[in-house]
C-alpha positions in Angstrom: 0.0 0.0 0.0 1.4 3.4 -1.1 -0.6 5.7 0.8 1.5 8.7 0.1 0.7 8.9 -3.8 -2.1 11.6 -5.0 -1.4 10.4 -8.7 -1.2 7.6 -10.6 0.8 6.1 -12.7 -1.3 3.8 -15.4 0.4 1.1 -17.5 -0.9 1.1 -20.8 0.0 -1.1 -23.2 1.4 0.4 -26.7 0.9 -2.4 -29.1 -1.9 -5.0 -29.5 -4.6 -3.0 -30.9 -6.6 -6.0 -30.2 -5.6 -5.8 -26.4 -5.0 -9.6 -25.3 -1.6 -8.9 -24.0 -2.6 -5.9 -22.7 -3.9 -7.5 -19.7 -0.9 -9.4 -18.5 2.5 -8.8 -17.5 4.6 -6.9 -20.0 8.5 -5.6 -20.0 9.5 -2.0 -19.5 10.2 -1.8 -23.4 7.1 -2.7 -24.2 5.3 0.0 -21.9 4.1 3.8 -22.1 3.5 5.4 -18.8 0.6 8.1 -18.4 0.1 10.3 -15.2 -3.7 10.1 -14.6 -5.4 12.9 -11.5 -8.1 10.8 -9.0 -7.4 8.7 -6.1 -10.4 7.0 -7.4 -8.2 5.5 -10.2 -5.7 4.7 -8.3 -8.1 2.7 -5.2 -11.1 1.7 -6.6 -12.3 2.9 -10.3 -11.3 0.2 -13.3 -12.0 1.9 -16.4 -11.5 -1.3 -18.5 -12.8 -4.7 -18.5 -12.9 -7.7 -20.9 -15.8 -9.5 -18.9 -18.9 -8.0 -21.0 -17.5 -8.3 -24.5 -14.2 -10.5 -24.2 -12.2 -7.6 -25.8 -10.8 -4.7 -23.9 -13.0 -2.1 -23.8 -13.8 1.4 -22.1 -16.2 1.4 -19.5 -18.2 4.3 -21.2 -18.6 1.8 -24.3 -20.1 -1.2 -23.0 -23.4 -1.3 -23.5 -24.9 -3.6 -20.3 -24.1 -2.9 -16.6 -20.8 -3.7 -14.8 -19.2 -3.8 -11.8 -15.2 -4.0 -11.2 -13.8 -4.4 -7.8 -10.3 -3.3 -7.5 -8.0 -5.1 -5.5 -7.1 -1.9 -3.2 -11.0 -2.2 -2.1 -10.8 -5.8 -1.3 -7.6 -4.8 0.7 -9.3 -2.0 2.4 -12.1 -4.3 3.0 -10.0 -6.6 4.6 -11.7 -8.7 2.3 -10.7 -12.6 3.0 -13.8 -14.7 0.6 -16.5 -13.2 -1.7 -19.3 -12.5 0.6 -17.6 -10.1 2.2 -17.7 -7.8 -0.9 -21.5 -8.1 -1.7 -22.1 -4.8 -0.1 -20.0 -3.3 -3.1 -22.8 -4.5 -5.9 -25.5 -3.6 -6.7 -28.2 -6.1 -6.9 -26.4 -9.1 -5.3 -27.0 -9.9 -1.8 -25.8 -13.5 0.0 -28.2 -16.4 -0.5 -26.5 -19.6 1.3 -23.0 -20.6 1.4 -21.2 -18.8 -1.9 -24.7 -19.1 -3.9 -26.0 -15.1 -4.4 -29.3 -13.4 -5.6 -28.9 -11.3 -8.1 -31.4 -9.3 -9.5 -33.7 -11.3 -8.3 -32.4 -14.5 -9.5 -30.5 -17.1 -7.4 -27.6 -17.5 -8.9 -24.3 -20.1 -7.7 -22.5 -19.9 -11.2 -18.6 -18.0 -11.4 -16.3 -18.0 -13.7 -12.5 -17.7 -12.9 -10.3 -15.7 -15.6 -13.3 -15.9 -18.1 -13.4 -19.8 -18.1 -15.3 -22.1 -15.7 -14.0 -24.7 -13.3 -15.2 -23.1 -9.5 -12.9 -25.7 -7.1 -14.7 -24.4 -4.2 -18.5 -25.4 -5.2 -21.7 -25.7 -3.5 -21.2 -25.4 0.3 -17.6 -23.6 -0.1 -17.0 -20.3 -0.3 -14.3 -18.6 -2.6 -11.3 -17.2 -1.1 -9.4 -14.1 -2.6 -5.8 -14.4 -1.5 -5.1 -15.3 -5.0 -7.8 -12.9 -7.0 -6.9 -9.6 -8.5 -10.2 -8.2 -9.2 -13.6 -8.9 -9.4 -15.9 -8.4 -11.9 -19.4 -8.6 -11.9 -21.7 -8.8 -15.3 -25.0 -7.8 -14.7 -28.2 -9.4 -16.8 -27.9 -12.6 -18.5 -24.9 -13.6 -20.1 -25.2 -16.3 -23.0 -24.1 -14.6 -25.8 -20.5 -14.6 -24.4 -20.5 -17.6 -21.6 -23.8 -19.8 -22.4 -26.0 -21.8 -19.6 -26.4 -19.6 -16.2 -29.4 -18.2 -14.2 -30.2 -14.5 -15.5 -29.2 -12.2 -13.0 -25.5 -11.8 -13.3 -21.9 -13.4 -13.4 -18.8 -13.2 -10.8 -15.9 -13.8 -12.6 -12.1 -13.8 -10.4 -9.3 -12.6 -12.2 -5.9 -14.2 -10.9 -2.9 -12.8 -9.7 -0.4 -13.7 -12.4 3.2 -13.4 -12.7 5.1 -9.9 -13.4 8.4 -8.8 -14.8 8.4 -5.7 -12.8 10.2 -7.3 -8.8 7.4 -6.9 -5.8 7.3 -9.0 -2.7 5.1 -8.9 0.6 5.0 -10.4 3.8 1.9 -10.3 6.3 1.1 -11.6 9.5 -2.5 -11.0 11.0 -4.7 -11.7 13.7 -8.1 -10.9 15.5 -10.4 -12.2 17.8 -12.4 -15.7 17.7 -9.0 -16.7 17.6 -7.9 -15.7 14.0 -4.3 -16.1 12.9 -2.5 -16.5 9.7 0.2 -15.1 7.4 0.3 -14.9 4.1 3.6 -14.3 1.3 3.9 -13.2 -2.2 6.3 -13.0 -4.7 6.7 -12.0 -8.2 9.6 -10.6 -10.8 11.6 -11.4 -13.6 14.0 -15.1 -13.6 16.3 -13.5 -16.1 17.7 -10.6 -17.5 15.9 -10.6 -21.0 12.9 -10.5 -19.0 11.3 -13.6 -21.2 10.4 -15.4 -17.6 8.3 -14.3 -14.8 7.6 -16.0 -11.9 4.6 -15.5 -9.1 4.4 -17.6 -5.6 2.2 -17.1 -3.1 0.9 -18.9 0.0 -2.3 -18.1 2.4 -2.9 -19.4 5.6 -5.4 -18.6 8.3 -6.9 -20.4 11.5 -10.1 -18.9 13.2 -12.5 -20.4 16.0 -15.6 -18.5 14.9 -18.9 -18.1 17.7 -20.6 -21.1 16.3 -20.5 -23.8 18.7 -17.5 -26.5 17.8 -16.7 -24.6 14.5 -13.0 -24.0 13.5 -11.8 -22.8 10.0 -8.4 -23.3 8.2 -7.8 -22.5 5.2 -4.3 -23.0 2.9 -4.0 -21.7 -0.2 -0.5 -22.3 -2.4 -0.5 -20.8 -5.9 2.1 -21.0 -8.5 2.4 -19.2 -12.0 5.3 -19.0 -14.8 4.9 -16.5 -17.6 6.8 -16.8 -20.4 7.8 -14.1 -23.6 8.0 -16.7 -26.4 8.5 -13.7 -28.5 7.3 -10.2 -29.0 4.0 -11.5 -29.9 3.6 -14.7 -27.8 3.0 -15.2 -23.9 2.9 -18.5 -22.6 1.6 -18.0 -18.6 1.2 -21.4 -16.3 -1.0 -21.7 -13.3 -1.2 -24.3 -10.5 -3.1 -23.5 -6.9 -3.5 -26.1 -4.6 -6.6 -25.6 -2.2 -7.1 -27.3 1.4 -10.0 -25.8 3.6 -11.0 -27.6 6.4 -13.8 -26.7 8.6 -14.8 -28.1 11.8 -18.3 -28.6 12.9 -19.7 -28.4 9.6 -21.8 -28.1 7.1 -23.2 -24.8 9.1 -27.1 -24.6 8.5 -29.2 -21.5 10.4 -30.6 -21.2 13.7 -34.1 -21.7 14.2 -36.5 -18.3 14.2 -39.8 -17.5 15.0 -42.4 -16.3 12.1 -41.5 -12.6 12.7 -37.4 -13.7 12.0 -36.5 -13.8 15.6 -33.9 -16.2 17.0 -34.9 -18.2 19.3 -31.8 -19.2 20.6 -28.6 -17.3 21.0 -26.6 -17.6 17.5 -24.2 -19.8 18.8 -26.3 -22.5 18.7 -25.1 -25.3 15.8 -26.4 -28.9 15.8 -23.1 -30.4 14.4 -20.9 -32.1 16.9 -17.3 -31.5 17.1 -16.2 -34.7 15.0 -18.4 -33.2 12.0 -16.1 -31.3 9.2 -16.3 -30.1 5.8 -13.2 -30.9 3.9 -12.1 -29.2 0.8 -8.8 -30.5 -1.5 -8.2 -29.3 -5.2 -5.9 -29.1 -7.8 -6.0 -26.9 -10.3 -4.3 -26.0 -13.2 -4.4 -23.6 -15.9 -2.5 -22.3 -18.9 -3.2 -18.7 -20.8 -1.9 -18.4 -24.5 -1.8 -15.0 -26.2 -0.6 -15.1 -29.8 -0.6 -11.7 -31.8 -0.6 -12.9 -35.6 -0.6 -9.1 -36.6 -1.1 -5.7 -35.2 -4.8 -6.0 -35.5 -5.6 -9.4 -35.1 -4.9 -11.3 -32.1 -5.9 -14.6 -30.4 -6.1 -15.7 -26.5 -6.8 -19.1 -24.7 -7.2 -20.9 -22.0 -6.9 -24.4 -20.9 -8.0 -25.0 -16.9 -8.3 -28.4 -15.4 -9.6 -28.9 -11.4 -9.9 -31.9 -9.3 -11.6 -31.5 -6.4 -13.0 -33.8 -3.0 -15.4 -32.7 -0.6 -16.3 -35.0 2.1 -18.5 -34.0 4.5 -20.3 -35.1 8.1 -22.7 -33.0 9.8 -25.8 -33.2 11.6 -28.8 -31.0 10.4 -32.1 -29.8 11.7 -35.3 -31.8 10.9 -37.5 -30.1 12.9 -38.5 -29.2 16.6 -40.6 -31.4 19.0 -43.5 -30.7 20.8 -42.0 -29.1 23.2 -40.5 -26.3 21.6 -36.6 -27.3 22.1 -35.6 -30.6 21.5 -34.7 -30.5 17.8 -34.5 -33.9 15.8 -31.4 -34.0 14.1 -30.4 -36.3 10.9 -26.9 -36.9 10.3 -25.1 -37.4 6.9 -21.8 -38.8 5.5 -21.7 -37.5 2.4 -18.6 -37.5 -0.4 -18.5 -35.3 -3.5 -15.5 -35.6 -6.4 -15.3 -33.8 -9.6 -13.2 -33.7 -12.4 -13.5 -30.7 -14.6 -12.2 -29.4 -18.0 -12.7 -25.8 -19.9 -10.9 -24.8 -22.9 -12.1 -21.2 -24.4 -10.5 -20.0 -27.3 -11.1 -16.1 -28.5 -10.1 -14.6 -31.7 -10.1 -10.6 -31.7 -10.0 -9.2 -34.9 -9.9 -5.0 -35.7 -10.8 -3.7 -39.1 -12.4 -0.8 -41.2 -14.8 -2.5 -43.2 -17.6 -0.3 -45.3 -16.3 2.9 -43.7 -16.4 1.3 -39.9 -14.3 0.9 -37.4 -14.8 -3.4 -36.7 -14.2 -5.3 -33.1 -14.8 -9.0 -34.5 -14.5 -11.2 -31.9 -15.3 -15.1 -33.2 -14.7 -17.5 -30.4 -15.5 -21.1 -28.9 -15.5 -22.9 -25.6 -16.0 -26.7 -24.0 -16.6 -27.7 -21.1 -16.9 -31.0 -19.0 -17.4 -32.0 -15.8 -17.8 -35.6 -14.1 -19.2 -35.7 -10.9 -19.3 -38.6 -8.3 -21.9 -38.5 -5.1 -22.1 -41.2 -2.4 -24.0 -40.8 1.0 -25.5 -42.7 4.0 -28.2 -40.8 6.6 -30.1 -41.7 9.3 -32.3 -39.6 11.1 -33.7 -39.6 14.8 -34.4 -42.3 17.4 -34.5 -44.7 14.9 -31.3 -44.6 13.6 -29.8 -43.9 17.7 -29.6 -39.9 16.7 -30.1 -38.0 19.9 -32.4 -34.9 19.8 -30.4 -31.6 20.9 -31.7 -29.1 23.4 -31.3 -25.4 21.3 -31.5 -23.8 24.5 -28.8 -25.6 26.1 -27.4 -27.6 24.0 -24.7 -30.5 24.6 -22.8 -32.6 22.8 -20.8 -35.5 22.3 -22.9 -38.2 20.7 -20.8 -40.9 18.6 -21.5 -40.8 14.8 -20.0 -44.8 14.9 -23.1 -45.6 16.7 -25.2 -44.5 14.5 -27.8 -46.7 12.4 -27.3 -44.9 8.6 -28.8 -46.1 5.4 -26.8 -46.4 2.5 -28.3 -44.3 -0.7 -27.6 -45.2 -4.4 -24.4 -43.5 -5.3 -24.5 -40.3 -8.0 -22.3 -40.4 -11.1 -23.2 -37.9 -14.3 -21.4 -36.2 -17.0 -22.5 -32.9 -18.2 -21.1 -31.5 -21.4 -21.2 -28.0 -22.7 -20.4 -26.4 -26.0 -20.7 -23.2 -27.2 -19.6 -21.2 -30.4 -19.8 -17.5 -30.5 -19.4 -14.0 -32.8 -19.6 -10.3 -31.7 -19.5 -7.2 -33.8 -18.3 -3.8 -32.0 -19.3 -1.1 -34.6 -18.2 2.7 -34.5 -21.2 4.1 -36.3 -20.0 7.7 -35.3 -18.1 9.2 -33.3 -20.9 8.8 -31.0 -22.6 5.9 -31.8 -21.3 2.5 -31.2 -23.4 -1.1 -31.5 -22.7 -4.5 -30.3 -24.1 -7.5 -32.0 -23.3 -10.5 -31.3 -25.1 -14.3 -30.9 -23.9 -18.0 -29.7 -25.0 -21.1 -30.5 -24.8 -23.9 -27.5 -24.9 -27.6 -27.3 -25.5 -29.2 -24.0 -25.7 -33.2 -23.2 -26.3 -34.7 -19.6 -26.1 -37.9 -18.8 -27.0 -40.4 -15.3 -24.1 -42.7 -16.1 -26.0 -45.5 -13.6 -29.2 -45.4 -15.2 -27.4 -44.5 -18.9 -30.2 -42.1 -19.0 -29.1 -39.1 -21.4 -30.8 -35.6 -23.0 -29.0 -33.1 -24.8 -30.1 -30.0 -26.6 -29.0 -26.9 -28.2 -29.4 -22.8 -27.5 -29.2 -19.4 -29.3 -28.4 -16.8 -27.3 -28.0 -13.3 -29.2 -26.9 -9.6 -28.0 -27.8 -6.5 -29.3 -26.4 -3.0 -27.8 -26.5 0.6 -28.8 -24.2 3.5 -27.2 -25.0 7.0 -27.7 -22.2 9.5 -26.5 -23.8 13.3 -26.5 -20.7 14.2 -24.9 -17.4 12.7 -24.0 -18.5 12.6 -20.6 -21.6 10.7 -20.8 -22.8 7.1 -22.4 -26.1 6.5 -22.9 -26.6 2.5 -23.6 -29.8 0.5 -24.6 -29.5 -3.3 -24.9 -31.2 -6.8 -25.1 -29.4 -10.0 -23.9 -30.9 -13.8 -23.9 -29.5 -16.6 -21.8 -30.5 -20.0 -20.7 -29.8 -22.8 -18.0 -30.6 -26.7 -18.9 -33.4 -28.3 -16.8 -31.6 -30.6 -14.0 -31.5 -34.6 -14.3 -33.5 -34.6 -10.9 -36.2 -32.6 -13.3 -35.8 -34.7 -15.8 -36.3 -38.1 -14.2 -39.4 -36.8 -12.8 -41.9 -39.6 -12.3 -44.3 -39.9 -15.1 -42.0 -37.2 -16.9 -42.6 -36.2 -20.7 -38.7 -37.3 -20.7 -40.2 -41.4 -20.8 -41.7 -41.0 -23.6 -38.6 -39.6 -25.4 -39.5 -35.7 -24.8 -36.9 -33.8 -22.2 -37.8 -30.8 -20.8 -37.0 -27.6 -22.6 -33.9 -25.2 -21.1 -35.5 -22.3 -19.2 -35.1 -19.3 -21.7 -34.2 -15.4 -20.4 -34.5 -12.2 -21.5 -33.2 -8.7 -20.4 -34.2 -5.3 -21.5 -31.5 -2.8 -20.2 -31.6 1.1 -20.0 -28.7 3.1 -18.7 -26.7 6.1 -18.7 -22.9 6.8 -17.3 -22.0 9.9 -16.6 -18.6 11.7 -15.3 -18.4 14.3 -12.9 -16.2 16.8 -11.6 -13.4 16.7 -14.7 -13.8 12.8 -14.6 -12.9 12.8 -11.1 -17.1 10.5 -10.1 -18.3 8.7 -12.2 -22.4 7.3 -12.2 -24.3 4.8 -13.5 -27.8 4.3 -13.4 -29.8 1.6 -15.1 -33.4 0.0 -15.2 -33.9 -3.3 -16.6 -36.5 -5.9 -17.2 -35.7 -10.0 -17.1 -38.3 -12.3 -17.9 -37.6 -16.5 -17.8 -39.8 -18.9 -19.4 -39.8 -22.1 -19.2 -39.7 -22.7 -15.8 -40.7 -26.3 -14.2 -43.1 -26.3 -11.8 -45.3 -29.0 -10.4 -48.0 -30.3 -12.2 -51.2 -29.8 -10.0 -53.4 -32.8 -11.8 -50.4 -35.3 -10.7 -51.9 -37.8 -8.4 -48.7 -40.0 -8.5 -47.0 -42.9 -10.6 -48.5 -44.6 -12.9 -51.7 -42.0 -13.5 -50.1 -41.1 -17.1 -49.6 -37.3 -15.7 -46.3 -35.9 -15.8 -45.0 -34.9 -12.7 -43.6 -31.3 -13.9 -44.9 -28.8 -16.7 -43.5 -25.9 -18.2 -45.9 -23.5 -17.3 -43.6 -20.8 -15.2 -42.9 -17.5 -15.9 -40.8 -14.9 -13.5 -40.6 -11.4 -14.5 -37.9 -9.3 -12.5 -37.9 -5.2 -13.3 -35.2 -2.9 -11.1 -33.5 0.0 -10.7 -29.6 0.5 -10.3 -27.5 3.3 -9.3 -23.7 3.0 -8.7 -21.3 5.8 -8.0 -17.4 6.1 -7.7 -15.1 8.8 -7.4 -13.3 11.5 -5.3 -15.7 13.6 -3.0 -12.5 15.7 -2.0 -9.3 16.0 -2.8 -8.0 13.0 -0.1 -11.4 11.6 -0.2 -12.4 8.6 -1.8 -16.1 6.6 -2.1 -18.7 3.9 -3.7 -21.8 3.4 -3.0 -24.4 1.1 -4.6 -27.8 0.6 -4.4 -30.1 -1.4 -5.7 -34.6 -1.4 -6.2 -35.9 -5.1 -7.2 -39.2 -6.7 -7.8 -39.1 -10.1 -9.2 -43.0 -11.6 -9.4 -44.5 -14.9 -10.7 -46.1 -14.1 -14.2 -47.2 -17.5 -15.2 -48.1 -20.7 -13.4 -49.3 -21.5 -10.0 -48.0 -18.8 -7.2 -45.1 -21.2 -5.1 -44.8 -23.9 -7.8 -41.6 -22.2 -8.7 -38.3 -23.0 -7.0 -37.2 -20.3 -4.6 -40.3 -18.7 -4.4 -43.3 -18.6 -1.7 -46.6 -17.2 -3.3 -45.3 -14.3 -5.5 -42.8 -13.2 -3.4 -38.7 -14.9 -4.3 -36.9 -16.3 -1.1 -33.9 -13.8 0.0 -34.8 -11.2 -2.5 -35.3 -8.0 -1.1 -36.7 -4.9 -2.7 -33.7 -2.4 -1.5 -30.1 -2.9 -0.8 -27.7 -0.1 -0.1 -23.9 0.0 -0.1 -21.5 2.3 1.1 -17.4 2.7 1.2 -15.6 5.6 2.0 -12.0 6.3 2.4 -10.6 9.3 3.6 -6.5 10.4 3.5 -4.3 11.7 6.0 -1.0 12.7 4.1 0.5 14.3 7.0 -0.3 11.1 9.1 0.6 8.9 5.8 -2.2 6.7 6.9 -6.2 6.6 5.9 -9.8 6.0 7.5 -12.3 4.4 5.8 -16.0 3.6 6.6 -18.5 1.0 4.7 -22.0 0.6 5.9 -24.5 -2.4 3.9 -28.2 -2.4 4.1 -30.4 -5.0 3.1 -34.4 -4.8 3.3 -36.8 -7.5 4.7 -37.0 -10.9 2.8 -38.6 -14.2 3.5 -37.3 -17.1 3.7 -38.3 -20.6 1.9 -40.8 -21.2 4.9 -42.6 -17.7 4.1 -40.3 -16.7 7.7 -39.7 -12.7 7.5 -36.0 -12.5 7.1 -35.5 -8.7 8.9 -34.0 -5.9 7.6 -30.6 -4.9 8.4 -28.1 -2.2 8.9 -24.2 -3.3 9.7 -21.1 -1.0 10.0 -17.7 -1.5 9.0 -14.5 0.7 9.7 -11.1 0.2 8.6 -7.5 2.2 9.2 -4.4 2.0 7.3 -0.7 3.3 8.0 2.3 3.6 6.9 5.1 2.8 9.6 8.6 3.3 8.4 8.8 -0.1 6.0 5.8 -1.6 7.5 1.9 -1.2 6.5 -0.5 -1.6 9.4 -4.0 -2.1 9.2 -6.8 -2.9 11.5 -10.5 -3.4 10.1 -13.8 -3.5 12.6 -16.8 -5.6 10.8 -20.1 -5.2 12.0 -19.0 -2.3 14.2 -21.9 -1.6 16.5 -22.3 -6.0 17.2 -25.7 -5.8 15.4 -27.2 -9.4 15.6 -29.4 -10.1 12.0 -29.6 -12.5 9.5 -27.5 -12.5 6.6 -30.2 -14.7 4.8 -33.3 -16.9 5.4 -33.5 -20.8 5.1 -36.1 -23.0 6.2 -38.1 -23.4 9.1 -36.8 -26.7 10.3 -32.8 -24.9 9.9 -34.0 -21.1 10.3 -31.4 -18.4 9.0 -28.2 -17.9 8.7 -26.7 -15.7 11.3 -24.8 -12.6 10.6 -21.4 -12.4 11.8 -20.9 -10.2 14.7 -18.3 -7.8 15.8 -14.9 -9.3 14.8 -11.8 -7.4 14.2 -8.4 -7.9 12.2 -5.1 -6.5 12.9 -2.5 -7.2 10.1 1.1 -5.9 9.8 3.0 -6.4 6.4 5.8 -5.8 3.9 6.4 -4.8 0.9 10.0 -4.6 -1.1 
């Protein structure tokens, strides 16, 4: 952390019109060096992102809503996994584990460098000692990255490996416990400055308030880049991922219908012996070719294997006499194998009297999945009940009387090919066209059962610039998601008689306007949008079971989801820095039966709430060479899957920074004024997921 600069210096890359190496590391040759006024720039404003058209582009000229978070706000943050940064984005508030809504729209899908293969997963959530940024495409997103729910995509970019030497050292620490340290290291390996090299390691131990929890997490990462030649990089990737938490899988803690607790938070049904183990590999390799000035190519190859094994007891329900809670215990293992090659081809051109952003491009991806469990629940299987008031532990899982269920195995296979057109009409008119053309196959490999099918997803934009200072964008963006096996293999199903179920099919209308203020110094952007999804499975109401000739699920739901957007970034003052984000949303059931649909209740959608607010400021002390920032994150009243009120919530963050002779200190205060609330609803037999309360970190590091 440089706390003392009031400029920055931007490195912007010379050559590669087409802007693939632009994004990674680069020699001093090879680089122009521009002094650019705003300590927004230099903390928390991006003004370039590939994410919503795979091509480097301005900010002001992409024609859908996006959100970049810098890395100096997830260090400010004292940001350690993802959902501490949903206050930061608008729209997207936690829904369980590292699953988000957005827009609406649950949504568990990420992307990492453009490309999927998430080794975290379901009930894991991602950590961000090794992410650079994070960037957040708003709206459906099939033209560019295919099958996904509609209300937005998280994609982590990667620390990679840099020419230019930087090292740092940390050690840090808080209460519940916390400790870790973390290192990183990057420069040149010789003096043509052809090799780079990155390593980094991340560890951290906390006892959080949970009853018998513990968390520790170890992250290793390792990354080569290599100059083939003036128009060829060559970067390699490999992270290695352990995260072990005790007394897991965490579930909520039982509430009343108004969203009360009733029990102190602390209160977890798992015993100390339960865990939640995380291990993966994963690899990855980036190519970057430049076959010409103008025409340029990029890929990448990743490849994850991952096991999560997992014991924990979970709440079924209370008895009659309000606190003895039946518990059901599983033993459950879960091992993928996943693959993702994405190839992009950028091409600029003046064709017909226009300027011409071709981008042509193709991706695969597969994943095999195994799944075996046993559970047993209650007295009969010799599961003692759990007192929430006082609860006490220490029964023995050996004991227990579990049933063995049919082990999982499927495949799932994805393929997509894709073109976009970036037109300069004028000098103020630009349009984006693009469309993409999926194939999709699933398969039960123990019941050989298989369906596949194929999407179009297209993308049309239009950017008016009345000034230089303000974008005015209008789009329309399609995406789907495949119906799941479960879905599929639904009794009396359409699927028997040869006829799978049809993909769910979005749409999003999109109206925005950026704007920058104060000699580019704040920049807005509001939007309104409309997203409708078809297609939806619900339940068929004339189903009176097996063998009555009735399908068990239709096609008869529609949601439509309209919303407002406002985001801001910028300097307020001359040592004053600030985001804030907020966010109006009203998703409703437009077709088929009111709580047929998944995550809904009636018309309302389970953790979607009509307002969220976010705020971060930071504030500079030059004489002190230190700074004082101040976040705050409101979320509105939901419901949960039970119809429970989830309440509304205000928490309070605060964080100081300082430079120390060759030391940076930092100490950060989460929820600041020990608010107890719910970070999101559940069910009623597991209640809501607690809110953390007051923690705080002190960390003292290095750089050289």
């Amino acid at each position: 952390m440089n706390i003392r600069t009031t400029t920055l210096s931007l490195a912007i890359t010379a050559t590669l019109p087409g802007g693939v190496l632009a994004q990674q590391p680069q020699s001093d040759e090879n680089i122009e060096r521009l002094t650019v006024q705003g300590r927004a720039a230099q903390f928390y404003f991006v003004g370039e992102s590939t994410m919503a058209t795979k091509t480097p582009t301005d900010y002001m000229d992409i024609p859908q809503s996006i959100q970049v978070l810098s890395r100096e706000l997830i260090e400010d943050q004292a940001a350690r996994q993802t959902t501490d940064l949903y206050r930061s984005i608008s729209g997207i508030t936690q829904f369980s584990y590292s699953g988000i809504t957005a827009r609406g729209f649950r949504q568990d899908q990420v992307r990492y460098d453009g490309v999927q293969g998430d080794p975290y997963g379901g009930f894991s959530i991602p950590q961000l000692f090794n992410i650079e940024q994070v960037e957040v495409l708003k709206g459906p997103s099939g033209m560019l990255y295919g099958g996904g729910q509609p209300g937005g995509l998280l994609n982590y970019v990667t620390k990679k490996p840099r020419f230019e030497s930087a090292h740092e050292l940390a050690l840090f620490g808080g209460n519940y416990d916390l400790k870790g340290a973390y290192g990183d290291s990057t420069g040149s390996l010789n003096e043509e400055q052809s090799l780079a090299y990155r390593l980094g390691g991340f560890y951290q131990h906390t006892q959080p308030y949970r009853n018998n929890t513990d968390e520790t997490n170890l992250l290793l990462s390792a990354g080569l880049s290599w100059m083939a030649s003036d128009a060829t990089q060559l970067s390699l990737q490999y992270d290695f991922i352990d995260q072990d938490l005790g007394g897991h899988r965490l579930r909520g803690v039982p509430v009343d219908d108004d969203g009360n607790f009733l029990t102190d938070i602390s209160y977890n049904p798992n015993e100390k012996t339960d865990f939640q183990r995380v291990e993966a590999d994963v690899w990855q390799a980036i190519l970057q070719h430049e076959f010409s000035p103008n025409f340029t190519n990029r890929t990448v190859l990743r490849y994850l294997d991952n096991e999560r094994g997992q014991n924990y007891h979970e709440n079924r329900g209370l008895q009659s006499d309000g606190r003895s809670m039946i518990r059901e215990f599983r033993d459950q293992v879960r091992e993928n194998q996943e693959l993702s090659l994405t190839t992009d081809f950028v091409y600029q051109t003046n064709w017909g009297g226009l300027e011409h952003t071709l981008l042509v491009g193709g991706d695969y991806f597969e994943v095999d999945s195994h799944f075996e469990y046993k559970v047993g629940r209650g007295a009969a299987a010799n599961i003692p009940d759990i007192d929430i008031f006082d609860p006490q532990y220490g029964s023995d899982p050996s004991t227990y009387i579990l049933q063995q269920r049919p082990d999982s195995d499927t495949s799932y296979n994805r393929t997509g090919l894709y073109v976009q057109d970036q037109i300069n009409l004028t000098q103020k008119w630009i349009a984006v066209l693009g469309a993409r053309y999926d194939h999709f196959e699933d398969k039960d490999l123990n019941s050989e059962y298989a369906f596949s099918d194929s999407d179009i997803s297209p993308r049309l934009g239009l950017i008016y610039k009345p000034s230089e200072n303000t974008s005015i964008f209008a789009s329309r963006s399609e995406g789907f998601e495949p119906q799941s096996l479960s879905a599929q293999l639904s009794e009396d199903s359409d699927v028997d008689s040869g006829d799978a179920l049809e993909p769910e099919q979005s749409r999003q209308y999109e109206l925005g306007i950026k704007h920058r203020w104060l000699d580019g110094r704040l920049l807005s952007t509001a939007t309104v949008y409309q997203i409708s999804k078809q297609n939806v499975a619900v339940g068929n109401p004339d189903d009176s079971g097996e063998g009555d000739g009735q399908p068990g699920i239709l096609q008869i739901g529609e949601v439509t989801s309209e919303g407002f957007e406002l985001d801001l970034v910028g300097d307020l003052a001359q040592n004053w820095t600030a985001t804030l984000s907020y966010a109006y949303n009203q998703a409703k059931i437009t077709g088929g039966a009111p709580g047929a649909i998944t995550n809904s209740v009636g018309d309302e959608f389970v953790n979607a709430p009509d307002h969220t607010l976010g705020l971060w400021s930071r504030y500079d002390f030059p004489e002190l060479d230190s700074a004082f920032s101040l976040g705050m994150d409101y979320v509105s009243e939901r419901i949960s899957f039970d119809g429970q009120k989830v309440q509304p919530y205000t928490v309070w963050d605060a964080s100081w920074r300082s430079h120390i002779g060759d030391f940076d200190l930092q100490v950060n205060i989460k929820n600041l004024f020990d608010k107890e609330y719910a970070s999101s609803g559940f069910s009623k037999r597991n209640g809501h997921f607690p809110g953390e309360p007051r923690t705080f970190l002190v960390q003292l590091s290095r750089s050289f």
